[in-house]
C-alpha positions in Angstrom: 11.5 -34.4 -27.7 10.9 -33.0 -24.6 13.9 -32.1 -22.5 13.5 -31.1 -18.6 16.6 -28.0 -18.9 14.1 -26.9 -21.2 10.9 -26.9 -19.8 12.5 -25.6 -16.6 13.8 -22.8 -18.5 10.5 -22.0 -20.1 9.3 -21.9 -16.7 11.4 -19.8 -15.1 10.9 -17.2 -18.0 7.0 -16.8 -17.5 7.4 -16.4 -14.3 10.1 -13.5 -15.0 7.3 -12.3 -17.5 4.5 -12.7 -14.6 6.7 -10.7 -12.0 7.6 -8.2 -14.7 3.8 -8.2 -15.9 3.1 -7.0 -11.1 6.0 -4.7 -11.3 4.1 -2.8 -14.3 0.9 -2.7 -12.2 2.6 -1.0 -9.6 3.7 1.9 -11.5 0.5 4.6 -11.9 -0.4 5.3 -15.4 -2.7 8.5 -14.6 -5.7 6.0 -14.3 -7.0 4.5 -11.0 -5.9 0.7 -10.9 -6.6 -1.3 -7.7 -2.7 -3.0 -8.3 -1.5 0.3 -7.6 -2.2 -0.3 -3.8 -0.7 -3.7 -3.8 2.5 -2.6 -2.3 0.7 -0.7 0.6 0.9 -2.5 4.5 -0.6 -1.1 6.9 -0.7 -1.6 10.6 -3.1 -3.8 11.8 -3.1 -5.1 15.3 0.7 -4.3 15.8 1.4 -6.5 12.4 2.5 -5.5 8.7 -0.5 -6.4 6.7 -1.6 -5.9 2.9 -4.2 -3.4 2.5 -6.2 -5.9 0.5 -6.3 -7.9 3.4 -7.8 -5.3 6.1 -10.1 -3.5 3.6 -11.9 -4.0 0.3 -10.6 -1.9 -2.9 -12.5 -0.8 -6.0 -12.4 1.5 -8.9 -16.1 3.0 -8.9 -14.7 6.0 -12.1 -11.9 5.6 -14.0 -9.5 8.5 -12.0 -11.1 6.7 -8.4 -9.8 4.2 -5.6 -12.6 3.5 -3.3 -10.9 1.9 0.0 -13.2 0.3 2.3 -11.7 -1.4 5.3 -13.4 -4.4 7.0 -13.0 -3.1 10.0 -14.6 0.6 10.6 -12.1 0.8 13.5 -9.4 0.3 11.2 -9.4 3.4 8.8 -7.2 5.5 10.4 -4.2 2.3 10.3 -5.7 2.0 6.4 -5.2 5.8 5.7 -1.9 6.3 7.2 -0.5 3.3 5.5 -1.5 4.9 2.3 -0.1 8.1 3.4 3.5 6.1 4.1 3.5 4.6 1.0 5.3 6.2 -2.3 2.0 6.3 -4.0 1.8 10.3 -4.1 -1.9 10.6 -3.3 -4.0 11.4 -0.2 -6.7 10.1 0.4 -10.0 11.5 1.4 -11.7 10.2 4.4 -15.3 10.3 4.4 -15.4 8.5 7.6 -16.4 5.1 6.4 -13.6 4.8 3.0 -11.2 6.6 1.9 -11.2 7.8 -1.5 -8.2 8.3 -3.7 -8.3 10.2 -6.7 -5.7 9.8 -9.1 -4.4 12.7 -10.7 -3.7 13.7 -14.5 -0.1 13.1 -15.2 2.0 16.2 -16.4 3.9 15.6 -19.4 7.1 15.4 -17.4 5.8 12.6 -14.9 4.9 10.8 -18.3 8.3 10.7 -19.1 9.9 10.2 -16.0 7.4 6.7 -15.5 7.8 5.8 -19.1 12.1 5.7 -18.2 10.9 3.6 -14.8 8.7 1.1 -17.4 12.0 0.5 -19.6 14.5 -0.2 -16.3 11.9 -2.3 -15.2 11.6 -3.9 -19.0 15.5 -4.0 -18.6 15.6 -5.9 -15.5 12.8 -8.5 -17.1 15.3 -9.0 -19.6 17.7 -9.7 -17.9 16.1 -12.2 -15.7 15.4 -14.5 -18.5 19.1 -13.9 -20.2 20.0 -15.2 -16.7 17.7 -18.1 -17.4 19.5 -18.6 -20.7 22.7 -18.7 -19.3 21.7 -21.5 -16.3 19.9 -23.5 -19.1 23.2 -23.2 -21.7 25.8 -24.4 -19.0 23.4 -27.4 -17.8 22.8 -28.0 -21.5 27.1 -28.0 -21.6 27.4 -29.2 -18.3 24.9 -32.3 -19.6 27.3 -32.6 -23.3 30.5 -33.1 -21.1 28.8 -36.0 -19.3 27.8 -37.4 -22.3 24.0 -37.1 -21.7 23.5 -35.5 -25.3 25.3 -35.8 -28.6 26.8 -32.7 -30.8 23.4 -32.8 -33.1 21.3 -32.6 -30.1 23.2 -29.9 -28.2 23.1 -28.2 -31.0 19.3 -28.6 -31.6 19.3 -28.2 -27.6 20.9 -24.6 -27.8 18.9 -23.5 -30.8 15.5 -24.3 -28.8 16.7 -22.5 -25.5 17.6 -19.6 -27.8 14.0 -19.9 -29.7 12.6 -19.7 -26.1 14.4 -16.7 -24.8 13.7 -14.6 -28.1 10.6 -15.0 -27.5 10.0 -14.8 -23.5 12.0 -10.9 -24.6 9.7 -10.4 -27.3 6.6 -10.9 -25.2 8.5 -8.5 -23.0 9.1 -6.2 -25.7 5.1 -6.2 -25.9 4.5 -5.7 -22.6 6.8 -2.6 -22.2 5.4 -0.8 -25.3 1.5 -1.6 -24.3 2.8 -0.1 -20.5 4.0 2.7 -22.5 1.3 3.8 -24.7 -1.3 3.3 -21.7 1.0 5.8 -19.4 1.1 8.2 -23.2 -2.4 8.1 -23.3 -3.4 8.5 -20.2 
């Protein structure tokens, strides 16, 4: 039986999943990842614009960020929006791209990002908890109404908890495969 607190809960918790899945791609893992530069504006025309959007990013070797704007006229705006960001690496401009190369973590910097994978792995977690919670008081909320008997808010609360075990234990995954990539390196 298909209930719509339930569904609506399951679909708030991918996208908590989805959002936690971009936050990891944000944080560098000592390999070159176009995502890393999906936080990055830059100044185009007098307006904040995504870099993807003003120039054309690819990974030609695995420690490279080619950056290749679509406008020639526009790589100085591209290069000092990367130099604004919090991305840690300047880029090299060869006139027509920039090139990023992204350098070896240190042991230290592993640790450090492997601390900013759990809070972010925290915060995941407890975005779907808060899901939980909104789907247990409408289930309640739904019981004091009348809309459901005591067998089915019981059945009701077992499958919202079913669901939030596992939207935490794909989390769970996602965290420790962030983890070892940022460990290896």
């Amino acid at each position: 039986m298909a209930n719509p607190i339930i569904d609506e809960a399951k679909v708030k918790m991918q996208k908590a999943e989805k959002a936690l899945n971009r936050e990891f791609g944000t944080i560098r893992a000592g390999r070159a990842n176009a995502s890393l530069l999906s936080r990055v504006t830059v100044q185009y025309y007098g307006v904040e614009t995504p870099i993807n959007q003003v120039a054309a990013i690819t990974v030609p070797e695995p420690r490279v960020i080619l950056v290749t704007p679509f406008d020639k006229s526009a790589l100085e705006d591209v290069q000092k929006g990367i130099m604004e960001s919090d991305l840690g690496i300047t880029p090299a401009n060869d006139g027509s791209a920039l090139r990023l190369v992204v350098p070896q973590l240190t042991e230290e910097r592993r640790k450090e990002l492997a601390k900013q994978v759990k809070a972010v792995a925290e915060e995941g977690k407890v975005a779907v908890r808060n899901v939980r919670r909104e789907a247990m008081d409408a289930l309640k909320k739904g019981h004091k109404n009348g809309d459901f008997t005591d067998d089915q808010i019981h059945d009701l609360e077992k499958q919202v908890q079913k669901e939030t075990d596992a939207a935490v234990k794909q989390i769970d995954k996602q965290t420790d495969d962030k983890e070892q990539e940022i460990i290896t390196g």
